[in-house]
DRENDO-585479 format. One line per 8 residues: number of its first residue (from 1); for each residue y negated, x negated, z negated of C-alpha. Coordinates in Angstrom, 2 decimals. Layout:
residues N
NUM	Y,X,Z; ...
//
This chain:
residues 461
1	-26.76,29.34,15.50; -23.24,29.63,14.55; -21.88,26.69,16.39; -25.41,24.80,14.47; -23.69,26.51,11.13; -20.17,24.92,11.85; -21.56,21.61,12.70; -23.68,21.19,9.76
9	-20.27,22.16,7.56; -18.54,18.92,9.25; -21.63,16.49,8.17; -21.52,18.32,4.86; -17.22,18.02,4.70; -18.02,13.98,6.00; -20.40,13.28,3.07; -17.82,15.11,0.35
17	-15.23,12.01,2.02; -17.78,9.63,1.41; -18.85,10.26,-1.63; -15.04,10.92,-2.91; -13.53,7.09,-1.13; -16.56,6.05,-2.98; -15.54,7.43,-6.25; -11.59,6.26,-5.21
25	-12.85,2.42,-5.49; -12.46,2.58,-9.33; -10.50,3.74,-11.72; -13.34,5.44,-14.08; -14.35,7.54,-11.19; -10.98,8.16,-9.07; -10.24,11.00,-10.61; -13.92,13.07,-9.13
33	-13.41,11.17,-6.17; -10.64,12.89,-5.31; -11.82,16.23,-6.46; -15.25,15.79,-3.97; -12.84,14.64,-1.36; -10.48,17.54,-2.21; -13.32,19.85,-1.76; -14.51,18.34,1.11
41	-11.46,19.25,3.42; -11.69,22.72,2.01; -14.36,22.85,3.72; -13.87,21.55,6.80; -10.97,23.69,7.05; -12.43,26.95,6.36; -15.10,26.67,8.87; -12.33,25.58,11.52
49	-11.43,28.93,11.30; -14.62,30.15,12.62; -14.87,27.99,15.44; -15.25,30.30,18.61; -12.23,30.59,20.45; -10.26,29.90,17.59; -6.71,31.87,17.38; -3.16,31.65,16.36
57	-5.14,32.75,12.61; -0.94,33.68,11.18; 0.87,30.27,12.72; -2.03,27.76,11.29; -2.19,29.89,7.89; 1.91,29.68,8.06; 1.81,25.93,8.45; -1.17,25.32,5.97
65	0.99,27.37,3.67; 4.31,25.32,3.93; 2.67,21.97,3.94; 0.48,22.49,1.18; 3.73,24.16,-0.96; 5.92,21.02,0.07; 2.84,18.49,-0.68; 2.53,20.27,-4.12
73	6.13,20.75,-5.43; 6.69,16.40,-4.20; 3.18,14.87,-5.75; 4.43,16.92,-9.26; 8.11,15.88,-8.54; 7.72,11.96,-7.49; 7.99,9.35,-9.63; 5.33,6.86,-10.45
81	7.87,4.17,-9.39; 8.06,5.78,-5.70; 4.23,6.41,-5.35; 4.03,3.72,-2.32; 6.67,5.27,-0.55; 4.96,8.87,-0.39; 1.72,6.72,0.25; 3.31,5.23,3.05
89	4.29,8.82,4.25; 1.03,10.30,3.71; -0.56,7.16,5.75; 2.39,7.98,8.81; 1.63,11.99,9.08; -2.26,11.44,9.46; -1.67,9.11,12.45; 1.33,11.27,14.09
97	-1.38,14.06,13.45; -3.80,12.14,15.76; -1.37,11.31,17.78; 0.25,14.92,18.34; -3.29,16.23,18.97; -3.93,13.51,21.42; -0.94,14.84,23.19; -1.86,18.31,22.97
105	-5.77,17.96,24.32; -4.19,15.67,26.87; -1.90,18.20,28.63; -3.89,21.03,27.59; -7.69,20.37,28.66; -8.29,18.48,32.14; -11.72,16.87,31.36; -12.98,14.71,34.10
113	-14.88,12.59,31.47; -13.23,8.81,31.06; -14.60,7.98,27.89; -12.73,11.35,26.61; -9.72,10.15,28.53; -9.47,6.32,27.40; -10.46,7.74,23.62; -7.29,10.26,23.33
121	-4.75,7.54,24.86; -5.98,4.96,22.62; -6.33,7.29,19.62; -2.47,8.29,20.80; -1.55,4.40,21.00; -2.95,3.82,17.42; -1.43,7.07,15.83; 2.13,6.62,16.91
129	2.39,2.92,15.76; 0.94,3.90,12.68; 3.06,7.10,12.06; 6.62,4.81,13.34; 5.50,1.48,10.77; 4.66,4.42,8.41; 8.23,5.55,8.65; 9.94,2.35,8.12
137	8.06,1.04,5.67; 8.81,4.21,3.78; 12.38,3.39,4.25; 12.22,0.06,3.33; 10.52,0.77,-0.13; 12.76,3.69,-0.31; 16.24,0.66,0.04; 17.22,2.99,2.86
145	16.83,-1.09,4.98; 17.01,-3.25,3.08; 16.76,-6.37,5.57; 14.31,-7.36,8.02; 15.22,-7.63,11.53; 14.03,-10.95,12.61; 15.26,-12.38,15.71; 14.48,-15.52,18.39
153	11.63,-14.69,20.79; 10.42,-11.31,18.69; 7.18,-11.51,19.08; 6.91,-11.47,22.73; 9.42,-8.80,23.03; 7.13,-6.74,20.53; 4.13,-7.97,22.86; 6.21,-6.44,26.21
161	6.83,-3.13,24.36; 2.94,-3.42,23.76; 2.30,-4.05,27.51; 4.37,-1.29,28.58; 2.82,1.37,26.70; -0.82,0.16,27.49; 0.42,0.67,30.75; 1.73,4.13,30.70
169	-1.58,4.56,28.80; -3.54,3.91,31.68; -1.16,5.93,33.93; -2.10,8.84,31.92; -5.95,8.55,31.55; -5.64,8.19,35.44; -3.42,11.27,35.86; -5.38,13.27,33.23
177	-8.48,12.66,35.88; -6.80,13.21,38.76; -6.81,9.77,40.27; -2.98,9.49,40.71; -0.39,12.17,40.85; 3.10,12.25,39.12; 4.44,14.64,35.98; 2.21,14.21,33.70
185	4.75,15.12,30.90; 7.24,12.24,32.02; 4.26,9.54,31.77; 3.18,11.36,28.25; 6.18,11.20,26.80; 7.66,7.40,27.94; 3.76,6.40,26.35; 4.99,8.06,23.46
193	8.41,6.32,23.16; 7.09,3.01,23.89; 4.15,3.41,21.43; 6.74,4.49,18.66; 9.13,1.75,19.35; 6.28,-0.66,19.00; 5.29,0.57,15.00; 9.02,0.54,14.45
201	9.80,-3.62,16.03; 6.32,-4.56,14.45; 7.38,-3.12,11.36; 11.38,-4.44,10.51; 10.53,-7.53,10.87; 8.32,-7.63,7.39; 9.32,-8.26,4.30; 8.84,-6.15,1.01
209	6.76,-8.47,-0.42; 4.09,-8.21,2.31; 3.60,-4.22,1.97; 0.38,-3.91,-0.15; -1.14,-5.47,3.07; 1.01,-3.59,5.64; 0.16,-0.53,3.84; -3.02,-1.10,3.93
217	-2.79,-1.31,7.85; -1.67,1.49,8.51; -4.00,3.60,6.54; -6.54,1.37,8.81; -4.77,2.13,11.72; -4.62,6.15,11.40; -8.36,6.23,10.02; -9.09,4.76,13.39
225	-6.71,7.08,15.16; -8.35,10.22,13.31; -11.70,9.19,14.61; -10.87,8.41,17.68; -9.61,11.76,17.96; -12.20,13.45,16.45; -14.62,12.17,19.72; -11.89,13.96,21.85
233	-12.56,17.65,19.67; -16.13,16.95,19.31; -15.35,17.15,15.56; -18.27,15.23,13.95; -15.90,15.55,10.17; -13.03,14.47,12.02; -15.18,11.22,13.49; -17.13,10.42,10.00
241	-14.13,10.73,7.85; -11.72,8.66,10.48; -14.39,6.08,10.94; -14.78,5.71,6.80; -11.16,5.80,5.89; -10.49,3.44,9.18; -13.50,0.89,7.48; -12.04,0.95,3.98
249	-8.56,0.78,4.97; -9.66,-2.81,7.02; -11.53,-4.26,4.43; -8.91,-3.43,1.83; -6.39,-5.20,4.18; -8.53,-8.44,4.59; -8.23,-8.42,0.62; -4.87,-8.19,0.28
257	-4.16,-11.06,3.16; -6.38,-12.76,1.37; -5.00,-12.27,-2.15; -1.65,-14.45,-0.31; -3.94,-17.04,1.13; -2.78,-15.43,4.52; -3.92,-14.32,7.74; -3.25,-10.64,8.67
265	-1.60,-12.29,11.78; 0.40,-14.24,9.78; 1.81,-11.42,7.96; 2.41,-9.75,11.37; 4.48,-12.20,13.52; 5.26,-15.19,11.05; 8.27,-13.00,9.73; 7.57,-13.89,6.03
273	11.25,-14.73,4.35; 13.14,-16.12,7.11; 14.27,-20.02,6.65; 11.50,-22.32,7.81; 12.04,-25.65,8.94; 11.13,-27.05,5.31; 13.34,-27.41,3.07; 12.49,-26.00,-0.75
281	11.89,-27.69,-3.76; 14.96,-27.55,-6.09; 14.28,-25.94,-9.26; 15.43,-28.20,-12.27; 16.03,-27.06,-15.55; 17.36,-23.71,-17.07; 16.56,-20.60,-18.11; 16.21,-20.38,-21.28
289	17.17,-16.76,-22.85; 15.13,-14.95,-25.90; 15.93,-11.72,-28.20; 13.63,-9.44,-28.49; 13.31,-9.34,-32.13; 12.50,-12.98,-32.04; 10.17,-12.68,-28.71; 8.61,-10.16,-31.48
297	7.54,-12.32,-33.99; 6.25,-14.64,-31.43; 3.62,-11.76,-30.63; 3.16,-10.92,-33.54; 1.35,-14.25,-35.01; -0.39,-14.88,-31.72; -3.88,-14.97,-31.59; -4.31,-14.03,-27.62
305	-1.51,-12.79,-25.55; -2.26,-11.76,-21.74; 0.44,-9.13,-20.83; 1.24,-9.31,-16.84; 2.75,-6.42,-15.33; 5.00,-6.02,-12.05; 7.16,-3.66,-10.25; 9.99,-4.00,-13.08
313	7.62,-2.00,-15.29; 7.08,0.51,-12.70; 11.04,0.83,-11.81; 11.19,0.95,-15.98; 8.08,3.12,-16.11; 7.42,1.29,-19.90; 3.93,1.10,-19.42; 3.47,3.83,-22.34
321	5.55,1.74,-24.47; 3.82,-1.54,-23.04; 0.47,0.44,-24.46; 1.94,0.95,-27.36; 2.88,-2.42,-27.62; -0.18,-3.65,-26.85; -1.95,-1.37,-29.60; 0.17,-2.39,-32.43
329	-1.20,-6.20,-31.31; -4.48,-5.20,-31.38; -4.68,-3.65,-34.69; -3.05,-7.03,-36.37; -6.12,-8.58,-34.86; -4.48,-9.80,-31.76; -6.71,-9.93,-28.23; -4.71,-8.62,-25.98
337	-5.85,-8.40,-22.20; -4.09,-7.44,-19.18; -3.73,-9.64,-16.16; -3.42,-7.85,-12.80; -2.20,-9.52,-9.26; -3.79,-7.62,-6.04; -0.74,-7.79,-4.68; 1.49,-6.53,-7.89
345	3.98,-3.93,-7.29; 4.37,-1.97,-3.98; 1.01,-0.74,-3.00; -2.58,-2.14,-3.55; -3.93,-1.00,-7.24; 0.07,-0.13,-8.08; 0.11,-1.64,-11.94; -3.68,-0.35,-11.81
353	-2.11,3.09,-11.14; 0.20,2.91,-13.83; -1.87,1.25,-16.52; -4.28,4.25,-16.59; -1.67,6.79,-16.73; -0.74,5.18,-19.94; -4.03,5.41,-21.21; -5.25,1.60,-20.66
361	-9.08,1.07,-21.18; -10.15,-0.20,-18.07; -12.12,-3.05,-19.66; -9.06,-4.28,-20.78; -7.68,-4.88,-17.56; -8.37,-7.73,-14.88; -8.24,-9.05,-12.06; -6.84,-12.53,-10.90
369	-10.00,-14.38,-10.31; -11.51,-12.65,-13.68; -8.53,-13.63,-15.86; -7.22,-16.87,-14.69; -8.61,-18.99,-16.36; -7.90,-17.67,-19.85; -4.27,-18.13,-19.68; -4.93,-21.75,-20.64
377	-6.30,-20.56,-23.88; -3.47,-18.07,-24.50; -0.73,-18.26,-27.01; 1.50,-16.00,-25.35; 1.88,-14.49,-21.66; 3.78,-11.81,-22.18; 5.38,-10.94,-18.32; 6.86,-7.81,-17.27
385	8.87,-7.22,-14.45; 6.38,-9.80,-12.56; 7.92,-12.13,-10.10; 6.65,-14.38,-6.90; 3.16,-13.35,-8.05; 3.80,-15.94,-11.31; 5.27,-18.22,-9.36; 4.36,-21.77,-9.85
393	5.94,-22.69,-6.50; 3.03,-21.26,-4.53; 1.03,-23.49,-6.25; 3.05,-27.24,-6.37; 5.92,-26.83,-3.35; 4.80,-27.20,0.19; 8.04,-25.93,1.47; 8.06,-22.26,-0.33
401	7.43,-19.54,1.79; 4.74,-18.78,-0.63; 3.12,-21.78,-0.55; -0.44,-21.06,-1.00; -0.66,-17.78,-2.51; -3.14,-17.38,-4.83; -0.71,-16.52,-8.58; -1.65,-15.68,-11.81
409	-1.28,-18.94,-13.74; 0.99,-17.89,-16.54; 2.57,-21.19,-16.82; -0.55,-22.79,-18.62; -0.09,-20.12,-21.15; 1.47,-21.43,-24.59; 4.64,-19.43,-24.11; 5.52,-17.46,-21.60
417	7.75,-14.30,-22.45; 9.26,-12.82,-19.34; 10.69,-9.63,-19.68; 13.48,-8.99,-16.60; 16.44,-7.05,-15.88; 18.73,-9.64,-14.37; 18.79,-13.43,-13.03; 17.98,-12.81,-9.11
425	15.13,-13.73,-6.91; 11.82,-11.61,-6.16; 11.17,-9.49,-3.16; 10.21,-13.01,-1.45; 14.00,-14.59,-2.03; 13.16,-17.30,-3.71; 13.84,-18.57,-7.01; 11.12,-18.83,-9.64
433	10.28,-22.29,-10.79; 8.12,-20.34,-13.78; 11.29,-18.68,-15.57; 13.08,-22.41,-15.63; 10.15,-24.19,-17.42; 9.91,-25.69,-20.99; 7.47,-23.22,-22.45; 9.35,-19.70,-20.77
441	11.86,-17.73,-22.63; 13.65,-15.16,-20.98; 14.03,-11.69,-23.02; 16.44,-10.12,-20.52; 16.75,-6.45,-19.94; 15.33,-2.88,-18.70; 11.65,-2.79,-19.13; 11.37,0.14,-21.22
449	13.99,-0.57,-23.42; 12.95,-4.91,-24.40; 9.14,-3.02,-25.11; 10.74,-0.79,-27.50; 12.46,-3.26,-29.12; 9.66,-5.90,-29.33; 7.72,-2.30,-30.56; 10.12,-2.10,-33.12
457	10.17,-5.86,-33.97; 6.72,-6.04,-34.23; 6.55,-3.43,-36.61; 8.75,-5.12,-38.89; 6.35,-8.25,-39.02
//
């Protein structure tokens, strides 16, 4: 009856994650979805405590305690601008969760079952990679590296590190049953090293621009790893939830590869940024600069402006005063719409993110393929700290590293006002063929300050 009890309180945990990714997949409803998901694991870790057999009650409430201090005092503490990088974190410590429980069931239970065996390894395999590519893209979102490490004849030296910890893989589902001797510990732990080193070598090698999709991945990745080893425990939460998150997390990667016109494999081994043979398009012209008092006034008279935001409004965190600007539009009869790239900022949904913390109606925002072709029929694009996802390249130059990639099509807007700290080149390198055309003015500056200005300018109208 009581092992009935504690089942039933997994299924019932598993449809509390269900319900809450489903709430997650919009904006009007991600704030309950994480509340049912939130209530959910309180669940299924109060009824782990009555689990027969169940002990160390002081060490798990110690840990449970810590973590849940340190997770509280850093979601209150980060900044909007570094959300991807505790993302990217939070995505690592589920997988070297999975993968540290893999290790422990392996050396701890002897369980002459294969399928139990060949689960935990691979469950292992998929946790460390994701917990090591975790790690580094942390620190590459973080600056911490700020190159990739790209060299001749990577990808089959990241395909022998692969090899070699398959292989130790098998050597430990066949000492785990029995069917070869050896330390057990020593073959554990060089599966281990070689599994980490492989998340780490498939992970320098990508640029900055490409980690929505990496991300994205490695949610994937431990999802799958969480399941996995949820088969292992006989947890059915632990298998539901794993299998859901492991679902989402794919599907949400397919979009974002596909938001770049790019295969997932692509974004893996094609090491995005490094020179190709092809030579790029030079970019004639010159920019041509803007002050904001006089970017003001072009607002101001507009009819339709579509503002497009990028990570220079999160690393200026002006989207209150972009709101602000935007309402001040509005009430002088101006549509105003917002524009959003899947691929914007440093995480999928990123501007998304911070568009609703500023207060944004959602049906004010869209996507790519809902807004695209209005920018034709808009006076102004007003651009904000947007870069290769505006530019023009990816459409007209075979050569670009880009070329392909789905953009928002600014360029056909009547002006284009692009608001940006500095002259330099996106995250992809390359210069922008959008900021050097006839209809772009350049309004340069920190986010947050050229919105308060054009605030105050527009005010003045």
């Amino acid at each position: 009856m009581r092992a009935d009890v504690i089942q039933l309180s997994y299924i019932a945990a598993s449809l509390l994650f269900i319900l809450g990714l489903r709430g997650m997949s919009s904006p009007r409803t991600a704030r309950n979805g994480i509340v049912w998901a939130g209530v959910g694991m309180l669940v299924a870790t109060a009824i782990t405590f009555a689990t027969p057999g169940m002990g160390n009650y002081v060490l798990m409430t110690l840990a449970m305690g810590i973590g849940g201090i340190v997770a509280w005092v850093a979601a209150r503490r980060v900044q909007m601008t570094d959300m991807p990088q505790m993302v990217a974190v939070y995505n690592g410590m589920g997988g070297g969760a999975a993968a540290a429980i893999a290790a422990a069931e392996l050396l701890r239970v002897h369980d002459p079952s294969t399928s139990v065996a060949v689960l935990g390894v691979t469950g292992a395999l998929i946790g460390a990679v994701a917990f090591s590519g975790s790690m580094i893209a942390f620190a590459k979102l973080q600056g911490f590296i700020k190159r990739s490490l790209i060299f001749k004849g990577q990808n089959v030296v990241d395909l022998l590190v692969l090899a070699i910890a398959a292989a130790l893989g098998v050597v430990v589902v066949l000492q785990h049953l029995g069917a070869v001797g050896g330390s057990q510990q020593v073959a554990l732990l060089a599966f281990f090293v070689a599994a980490l080193a492989y998340g780490l070598m498939m992970t320098l090698p990508i640029g900055g621009a490409d980690m929505p999709v990496i991300i994205s991945l490695y949610n994937a990745l431990t999802g799958l790893a969480v399941g996995l080893e949820g088969y292992v425990l006989g947890n059915a939460a632990l298998i539901i939830a794993g299998t859901v998150v492991g679902a989402a997390g794919t599907l949400l990667t397919q979009l974002m590869a596909r938001a770049m016109n790019r295969s997932l494999a692509n974004v893996l081994f094609a090491g995005f940024g490094a020179q190709s043979g092809q030579e790029l398009a030079a970019v004639e012209g010159s920019m041509r600069s803007l002050e904001p008092d006089d970017a003001a006034i072009t607002l101001a008279y507009a009819q339709k402006v579509i503002i497009v935001p990028g990570y220079g409004m999160a690393v200026g965190q002006a989207q209150h005063k972009v709101w602000e600007l935007a309402r001040l539009l509005r009430d002088r009869g101006v549509e105003v719409k917002f524009a959003i790239h899947p691929v914007a900022g440093r995480m999928p949904g990123h501007m998304n993110v911070l568009l609703a913390e500023a207060g944004v109606p959602y049906d004010l925002i869209f996507d790519r393929d809902e807004i695209d072709a209005e920018f034709a029929t808009a006076d102004v694009a007003l651009v904000i700290g947007a870069n290769d996802v505006v530019n023009p390249s990816a459409r007209d130059d075979p050569g670009s590293p880009i070329y392909g990639m789905p953009i928002l099509d600014v360029d056909k807007a009547g002006t284009v006002l692009v608001v940006k700290r500095g002259r330099g080149a996106g995250f992809a390198g390359i210069e922008n063929k959008l900021f050097f055309m006839e209809n772009t003015r350049m309004v340069f500056g920190d986010a947050q300050d050229v919105v308060g200005k054009l605030v105050a300018g527009v005010k003045k109208v």
